[in-house]
C-alpha positions in Angstrom: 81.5 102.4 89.1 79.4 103.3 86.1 78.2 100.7 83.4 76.0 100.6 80.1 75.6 103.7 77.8 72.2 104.4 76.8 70.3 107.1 75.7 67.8 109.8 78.1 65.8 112.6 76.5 64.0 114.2 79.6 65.3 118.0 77.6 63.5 117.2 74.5 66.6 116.0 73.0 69.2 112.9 72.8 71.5 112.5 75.9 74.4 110.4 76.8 73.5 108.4 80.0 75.9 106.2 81.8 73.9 103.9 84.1 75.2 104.1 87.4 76.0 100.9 89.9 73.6 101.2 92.5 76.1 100.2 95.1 77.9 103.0 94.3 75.2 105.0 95.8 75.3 103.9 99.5 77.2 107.0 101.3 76.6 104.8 103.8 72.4 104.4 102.8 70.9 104.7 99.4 71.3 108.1 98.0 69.7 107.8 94.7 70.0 112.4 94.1 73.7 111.3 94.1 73.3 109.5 90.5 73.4 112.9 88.3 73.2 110.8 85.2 69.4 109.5 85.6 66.5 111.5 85.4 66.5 113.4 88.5 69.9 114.2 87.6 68.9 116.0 84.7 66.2 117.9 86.0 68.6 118.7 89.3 71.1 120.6 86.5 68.6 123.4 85.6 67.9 123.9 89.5 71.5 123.8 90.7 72.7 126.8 88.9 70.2 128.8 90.7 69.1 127.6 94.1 70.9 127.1 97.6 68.8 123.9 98.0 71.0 121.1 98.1 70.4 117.9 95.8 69.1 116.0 98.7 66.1 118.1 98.9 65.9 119.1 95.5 65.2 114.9 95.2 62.5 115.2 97.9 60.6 117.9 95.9 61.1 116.2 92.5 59.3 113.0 94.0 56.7 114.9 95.8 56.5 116.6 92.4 55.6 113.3 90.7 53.2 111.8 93.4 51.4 114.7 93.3 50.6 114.4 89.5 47.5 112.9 90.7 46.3 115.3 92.9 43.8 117.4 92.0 45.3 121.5 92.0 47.8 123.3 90.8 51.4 123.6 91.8 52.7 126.7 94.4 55.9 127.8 95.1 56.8 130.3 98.0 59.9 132.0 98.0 61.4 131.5 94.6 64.7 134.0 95.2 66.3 133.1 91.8 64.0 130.3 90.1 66.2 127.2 90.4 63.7 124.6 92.0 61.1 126.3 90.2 62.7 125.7 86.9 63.2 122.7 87.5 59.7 121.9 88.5 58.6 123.9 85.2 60.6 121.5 83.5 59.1 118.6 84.9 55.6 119.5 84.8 56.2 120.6 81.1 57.4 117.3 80.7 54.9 115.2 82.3 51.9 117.4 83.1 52.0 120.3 80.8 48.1 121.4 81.9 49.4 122.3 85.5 50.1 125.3 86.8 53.0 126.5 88.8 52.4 129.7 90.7 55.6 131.1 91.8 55.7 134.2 94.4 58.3 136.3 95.8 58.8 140.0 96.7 62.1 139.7 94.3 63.6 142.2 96.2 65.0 140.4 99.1 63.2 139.7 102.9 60.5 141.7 104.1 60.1 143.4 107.7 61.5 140.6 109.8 60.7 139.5 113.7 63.9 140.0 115.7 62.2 137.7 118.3 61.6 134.9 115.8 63.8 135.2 113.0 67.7 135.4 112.6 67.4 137.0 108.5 67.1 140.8 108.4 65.3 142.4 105.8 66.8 142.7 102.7 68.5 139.3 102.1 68.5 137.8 99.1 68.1 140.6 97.2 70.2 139.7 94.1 67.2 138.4 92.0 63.9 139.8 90.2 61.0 138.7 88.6 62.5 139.4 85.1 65.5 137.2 84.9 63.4 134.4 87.4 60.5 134.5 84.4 63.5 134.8 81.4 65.5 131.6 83.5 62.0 129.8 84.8 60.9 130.1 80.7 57.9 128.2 80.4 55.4 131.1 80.2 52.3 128.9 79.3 52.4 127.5 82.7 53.9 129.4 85.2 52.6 132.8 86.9 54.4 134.5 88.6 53.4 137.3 91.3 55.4 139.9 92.5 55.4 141.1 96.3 54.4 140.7 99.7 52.6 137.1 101.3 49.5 137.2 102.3 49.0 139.9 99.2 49.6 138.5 96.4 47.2 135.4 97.0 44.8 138.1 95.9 42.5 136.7 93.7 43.0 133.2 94.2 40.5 132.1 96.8 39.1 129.2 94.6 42.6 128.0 94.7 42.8 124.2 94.4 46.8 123.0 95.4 48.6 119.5 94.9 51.6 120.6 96.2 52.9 123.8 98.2 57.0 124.3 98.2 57.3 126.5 101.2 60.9 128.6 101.3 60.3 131.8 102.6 62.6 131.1 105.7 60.9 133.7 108.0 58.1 133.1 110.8 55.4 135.7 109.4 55.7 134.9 105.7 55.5 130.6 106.4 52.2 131.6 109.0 50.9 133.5 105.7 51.8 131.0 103.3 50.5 127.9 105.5 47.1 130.0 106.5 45.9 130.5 103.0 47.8 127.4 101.4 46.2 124.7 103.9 42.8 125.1 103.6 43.2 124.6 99.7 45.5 121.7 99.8 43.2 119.1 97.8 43.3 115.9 99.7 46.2 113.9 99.1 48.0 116.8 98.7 51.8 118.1 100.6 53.1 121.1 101.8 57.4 121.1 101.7 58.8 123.4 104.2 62.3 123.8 103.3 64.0 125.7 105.9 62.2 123.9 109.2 65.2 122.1 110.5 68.2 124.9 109.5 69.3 126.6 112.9 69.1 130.1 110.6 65.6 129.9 110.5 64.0 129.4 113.9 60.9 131.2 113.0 60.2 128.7 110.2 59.9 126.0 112.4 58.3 127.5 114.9 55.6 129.3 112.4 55.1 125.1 111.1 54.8 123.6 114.6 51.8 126.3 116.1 50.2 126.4 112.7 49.4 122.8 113.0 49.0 122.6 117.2 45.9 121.1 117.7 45.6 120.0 113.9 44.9 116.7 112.8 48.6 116.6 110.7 51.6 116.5 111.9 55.0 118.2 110.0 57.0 115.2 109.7 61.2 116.7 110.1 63.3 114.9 107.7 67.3 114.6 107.4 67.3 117.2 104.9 66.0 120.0 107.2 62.6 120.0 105.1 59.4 119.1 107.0 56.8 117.2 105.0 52.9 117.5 105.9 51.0 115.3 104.1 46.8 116.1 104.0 44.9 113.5 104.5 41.0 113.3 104.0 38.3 112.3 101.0 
């Protein structure tokens, strides 16, 4: 059931909102990324076009996204294929914190080498991108970057790196060890890392790349229904 017409302008311009009864979203527990008509909704429209992650985690990044507004660092994005969460995370820090950066890297040419005793993707998948029509759909050239090849490589250069939040989607056991070695120790305090494909059963090696990375560590990946793990960095 929807109810009372009112007006949202999250693009920079007027749009019709119909305000939806929150009973309507218990499928059977509150599902607030199923109301496509508030806010989330319209940021989840420039992701959906271009992403295979599903609206449930696309929330789950969007909120992180928010909390993280007050974390000291800049935004990172591993494994972009064809730019749909990271326009719509352009979007939203355009929108609410337009000094931020979002770093966006990718090989834009599809897996690397893979690990047949880890990993169930061959090399070569998800090809059907590049950097020129992620950076053309992405748009927001003042604040994103975006580098082109190989994890641990293209980190080059950013040692002094200070991160709120890390969206990890590289599906593959070496690239997540990569990512989570050089992302981790620059996490500001406060901060989150977002592994997306953790709980999927096509991506074994992420999970297991996430679980010995933190062995031993004091932080623990935290497995949500989605198939994301969380890991939140504590600390002063």
């Amino acid at each position: 059931m929807s109810f009372v017409t009112t007006v949202l302008g999250v693009f920079g311009y007027e749009l019709t909102k119909v305000r939806v009864d929150p009973q309507s979203l218990y499928q059977p527990l509150y599902s607030p990324w199923l109301d496509q008509d508030g806010e989330f909704g319209a940021y989840y429209r420039i992701a959906k076009p271009r992403t295979l992650v599903s609206a449930d985690r696309c929330y789950v990044l969007y909120q992180l996204l928010l909390q993280s507004l007050s974390v000291e660092g800049d935004v990172w994005e591993c494994g972009v294929y064809q730019g749909g969460t990271a326009a719509m995370m352009a979007k939203v820090l355009s929108d609410k914190k337009p000094g931020r950066k979002l770093y966006l890297f990718d090989t834009f040419a599809g897996m690397p080498e893979t690990d047949a005793a880890e990993d169930l993707h061959a090399k070569g998948d998800f090809s059907d991108t590049s950097a020129e029509a992620v950076a053309q759909y992405v748009g927001q050239s003042g604040l994103t970057v975006i580098r082109k090849g190989f994890i641990p490589d293209t980190f080059a250069g950013l040692e002094s790196a200070r991160i709120a939040l890390a969206h990890i989607d590289v599906d593959i056991y070496r690239s997540v060890q990569d990512s989570l070695g050089f992302i981790w120790p620059r996490l500001s305090p406060g901060g989150f890392v977002v592994c997306d494909d953790y709980g999927f059963p096509s991506c074994p090696g992420a999970r297991s790349a996430v679980d010995r990375f933190f062995d031993g560590k004091a932080a623990y990946p935290l497995c949500l229904p989605t198939g994301q793990a969380l890991v939140f960095k504590g600390g002063a």
